[in-house]
Residue, then its C-alpha position, 0 to 999 in steps of 0.5 A: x290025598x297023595x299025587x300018583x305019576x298014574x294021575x291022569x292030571x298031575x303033570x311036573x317036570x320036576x324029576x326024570x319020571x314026571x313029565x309034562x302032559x300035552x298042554x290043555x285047557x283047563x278052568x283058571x281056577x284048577x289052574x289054583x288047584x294045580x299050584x296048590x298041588x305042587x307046593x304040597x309036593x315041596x320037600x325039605x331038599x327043594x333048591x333053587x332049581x325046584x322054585x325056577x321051576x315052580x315059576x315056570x310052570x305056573x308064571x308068565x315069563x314077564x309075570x308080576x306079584x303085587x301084595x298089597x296090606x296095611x301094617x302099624x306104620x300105614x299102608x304097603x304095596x309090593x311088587x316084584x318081577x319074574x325074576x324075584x317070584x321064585x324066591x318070594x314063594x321060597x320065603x314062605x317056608x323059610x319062616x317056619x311053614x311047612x304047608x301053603x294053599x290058597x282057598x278061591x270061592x265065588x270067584x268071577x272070570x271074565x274073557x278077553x281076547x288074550x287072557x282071563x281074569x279072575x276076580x275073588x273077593x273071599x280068597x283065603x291063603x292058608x299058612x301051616x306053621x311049625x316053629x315056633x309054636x304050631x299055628x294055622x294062619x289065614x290071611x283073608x283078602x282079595x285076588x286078582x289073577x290075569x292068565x294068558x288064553x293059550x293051552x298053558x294058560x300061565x299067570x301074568x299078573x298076580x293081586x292080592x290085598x290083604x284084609x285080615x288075618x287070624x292065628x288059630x293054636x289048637x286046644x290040645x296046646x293050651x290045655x298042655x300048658x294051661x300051668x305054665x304062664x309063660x307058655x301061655x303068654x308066648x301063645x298069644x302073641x302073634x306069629x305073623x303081620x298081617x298072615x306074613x313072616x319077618x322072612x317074608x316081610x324083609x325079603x319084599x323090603x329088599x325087592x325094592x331095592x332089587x327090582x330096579x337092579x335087575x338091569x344091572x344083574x342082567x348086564x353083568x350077567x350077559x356082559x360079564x362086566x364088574x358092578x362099577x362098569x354096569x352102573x357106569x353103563x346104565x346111568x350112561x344110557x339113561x342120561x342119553x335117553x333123557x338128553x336126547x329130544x323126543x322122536x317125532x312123528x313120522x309123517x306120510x309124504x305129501x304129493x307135490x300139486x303143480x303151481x297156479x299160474x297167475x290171473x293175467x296168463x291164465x285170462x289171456x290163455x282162455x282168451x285165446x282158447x276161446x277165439x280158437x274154438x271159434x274159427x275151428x269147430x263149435x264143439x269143444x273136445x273133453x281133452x281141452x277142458x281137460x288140461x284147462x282144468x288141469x291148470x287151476x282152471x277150467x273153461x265153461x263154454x256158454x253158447x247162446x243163439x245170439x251172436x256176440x259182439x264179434x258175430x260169434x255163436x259161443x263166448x266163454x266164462x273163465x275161472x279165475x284162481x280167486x273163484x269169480x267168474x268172468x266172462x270173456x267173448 
């Protein structure tokens, strides 16, 4: 069924006519739907403008693509960036196919505060193949996307491992050439490894060595500087961040405490605070015991119907630094 600029939700901004719909929440899944969508509108002339494009719209601008498979020499996982996504999609159809969808069933979402997950165990990405002989491919295996919870709700991590793939010839092509050996023999070979073309295969090879140069193209490009002075720049700036000692904690100041004074002063004072309050008034002030404790110290008046030795009514217990108590009279 052919997509209509009348379609309430069809939305591109591949063409002056096709404009973008206010941004709405939509299931992840229609989000797959949408995608799929846009890749059948692909057409033979679709540059590098249509595929930036492409990842725009349905790709985060820090989004990553990781495929995951196991070929004849051990297992691979690959991972690109944003910047390599476009042309990884690209690839696809320069292999020889002309038509790619993905199949989601039973999958799982699970909310969080900023994105979506989803989880699909039976994911199936369907592959049309043209050249070089007519073959529909399935590569069988596991997806799992992370969408940001916003009104785009774009890809921002991209995993699917692959399990098993199988090529399908129609009956009509085997029957043509049930005579001919040779054509039979070339139809059942195997178009693809592991549901990828050599296209693509090599191209995510190459991203191993592109992804880490993905600093240097953006310096060259913001700089205008040559390769040689890039590189010179980069590993200048690594080895100072591997040279330089690590950063320390900030730490929160510390109020200054005043300092104790020793026993004998601090002894000798309450002594003489004591004698003081004797002769002036009986009641001691909040004020004194107040500054006394201010000190490290602190006075605690003990006053006894008994007179002491020198005929007085209350004697005092100072504390000392140490936490003992020693009584003064």
């Amino acid at each position: 069924m052919s997509s209509t600029p009348h379609d309430p939700f069809y939305s591109s901004p591949f063409g002056p006519f096709y404009r973008r719909h206010t941004p709405y929440m939509v299931q992840p899944e229609y989000r797959i739907y949408e995608m799929n969508k846009r890749l059948q509108s692909r057409t033979e002339d679709s540059d590098n403008l249509w595929w930036d494009a492409f990842a725009t719209e349905f790709f985060e601008d820090d989004a990553t693509l990781t495929l995951s498979f196991c070929l004849e020499d051990g297992p691979k996982r690959y991972t690109i960036g944003r910047t390599l996504i476009p042309r990884y999609f690209s690839t696809v159809f320069e292999g020889g196919v002309t038509d790619l969808y993905y199949i989601l069933k039973h999958s799982k979402e699970s909310y969080h505060n900023s994105s979506i997950t989803v989880d699909c165990d039976q994911c199936a990405m369907v592959t049309q193949h043209g050249k070089p002989m007519f073959t529909k491919v399935c590569t069988e295996g596991r997806l799992i996307l992370e969408f940001t919870f916003d009104d785009l709700m774009r890809i921002k991590t991209w995993h699917f491992t692959i399990r098993q793939y199988r090529e399908l010839v129609p009956r009509s092509i085997l029957a043509m050439h049930a005579q001919d050996p040779q054509v039979l023999d070339q139809l059942s070979k195997n178009i693809t490894r592991m549901g990828l073309t050599n296209f693509t295969l090599n191209y995510l090879r190459l991203c191993v060595i592109l992804e880490p140069m993905q600093e240097l193209m953006s310096r060259h490009k913001t700089y205008n500087l040559s390769p040689r002075d890039c590189l010179k720049t980069c590993l200048f700036q690594k080895w100072q961040r591997m040279v330089a000692p690590p950063a320390e904690p900030t730490r929160q100041p510390t109020t200054k405490r005043r300092k104790r004074k020793n026993s004998t002063s601090s002894t000798s004072n309450s002594s003489a605070g004591a004698n003081a309050n004797s002769t002036g008034s009986k009641k001691k002030t909040p004020a004194a015991n107040l500054s006394l404790s201010s000190q490290g110290l602190g006075a605690i008046p003990n006053c006894s119907l008994n007179p002491g030795r020198d005929g007085d009514l209350c004697h005092s217990t100072a504390v000392t630094p140490s936490g003992q108590f020693k009584e003064k009279h």
